[in-house]
C-alpha positions in Angstrom: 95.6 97.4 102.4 94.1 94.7 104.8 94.3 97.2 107.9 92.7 99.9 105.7 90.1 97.9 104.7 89.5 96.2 107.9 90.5 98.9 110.3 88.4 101.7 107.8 90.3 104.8 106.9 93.6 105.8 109.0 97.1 107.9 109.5 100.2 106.0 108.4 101.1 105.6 112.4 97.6 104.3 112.5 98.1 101.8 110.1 102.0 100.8 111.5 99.9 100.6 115.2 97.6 98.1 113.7 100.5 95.8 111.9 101.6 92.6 113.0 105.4 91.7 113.5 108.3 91.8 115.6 110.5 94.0 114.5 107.8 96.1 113.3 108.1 98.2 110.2 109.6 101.2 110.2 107.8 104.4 109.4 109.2 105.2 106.5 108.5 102.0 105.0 105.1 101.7 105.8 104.6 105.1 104.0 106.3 104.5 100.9 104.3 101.3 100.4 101.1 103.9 100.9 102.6 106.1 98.5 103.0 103.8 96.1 99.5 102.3 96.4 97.9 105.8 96.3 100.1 106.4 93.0 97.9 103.5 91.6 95.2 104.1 92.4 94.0 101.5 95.4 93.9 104.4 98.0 93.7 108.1 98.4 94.5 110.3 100.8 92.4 113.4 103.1 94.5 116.3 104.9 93.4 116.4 108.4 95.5 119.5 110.0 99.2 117.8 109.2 98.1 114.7 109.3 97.2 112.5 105.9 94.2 110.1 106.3 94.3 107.0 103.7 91.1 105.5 102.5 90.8 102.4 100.5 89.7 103.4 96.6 89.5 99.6 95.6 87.5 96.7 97.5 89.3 93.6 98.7 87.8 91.5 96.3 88.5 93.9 93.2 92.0 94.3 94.0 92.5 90.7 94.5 90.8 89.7 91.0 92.7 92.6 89.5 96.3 91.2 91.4 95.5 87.6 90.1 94.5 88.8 86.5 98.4 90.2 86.5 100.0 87.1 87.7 98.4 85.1 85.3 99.5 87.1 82.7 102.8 87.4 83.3 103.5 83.8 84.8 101.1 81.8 83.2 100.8 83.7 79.6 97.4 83.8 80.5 96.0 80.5 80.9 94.4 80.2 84.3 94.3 76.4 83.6 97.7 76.6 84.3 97.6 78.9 87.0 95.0 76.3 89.0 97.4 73.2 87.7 100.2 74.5 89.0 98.5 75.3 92.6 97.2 71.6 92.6 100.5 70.2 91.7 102.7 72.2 94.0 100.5 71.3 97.5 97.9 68.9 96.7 94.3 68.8 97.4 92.5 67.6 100.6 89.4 65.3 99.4 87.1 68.0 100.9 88.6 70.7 98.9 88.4 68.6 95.7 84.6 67.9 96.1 84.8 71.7 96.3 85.9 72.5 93.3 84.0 69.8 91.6 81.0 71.3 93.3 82.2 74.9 91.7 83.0 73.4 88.2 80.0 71.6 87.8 78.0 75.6 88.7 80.3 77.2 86.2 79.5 74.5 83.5 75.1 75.0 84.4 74.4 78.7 85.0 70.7 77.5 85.5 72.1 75.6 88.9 73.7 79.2 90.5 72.9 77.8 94.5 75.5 78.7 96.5 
């Protein structure tokens, strides 16, 4: 997903071109994983002669909210609370990033005081 929606639309040998790793995938792989995301609905596919071009259905951001939503409900019987607790315990926070999230806690609690 990142190369489609980086990269923009593209073949499966497109997309394995792009990928980062040594070994790299194989083909096959790389096209069942695009199969699978197609089935649910994050991309869809164009003919193009023989070739199949994939395009991105779902934004980044959207399939990342959507991907969290499911972990929380299956790990952390929906409590995001516990989700975030568990984050904070299992690597700690930096000072900066705590004033962070203070800064984002206190926004959330005033809607009047939305300045990002």
């Amino acid at each position: 997903m990142q190369v489609l929606w980086h990269k923009g639309p593209g073949t499966v040998q497109q997309i394995l071109d792009v990928l980062p790793g040594n070994p790299s995938l194989a083909y096959n792989t790389v096209l069942t994983t695009i199969r699978i995301l197609e089935r649910k609905g994050y991309v869809e596919h164009a003919k193009d002669g023989r070739a199949h071009i994939y395009t991105p259905l779902v934004a980044e951001e959207e399939a990342s909210r959507s991907e969290i939503r499911h972990l929380v409900g299956r790990f952390f019987r929906n409590s995001h609370e516990d989700l975030v607790l568990n984050i904070l315990e299992d690597r700690g926070v930096d000072p900066k990033e705590l004033e962070r999230l203070r800064k984002m806690l206190n926004r959330s609690e005033d809607p009047r005081s939305d300045t990002r």
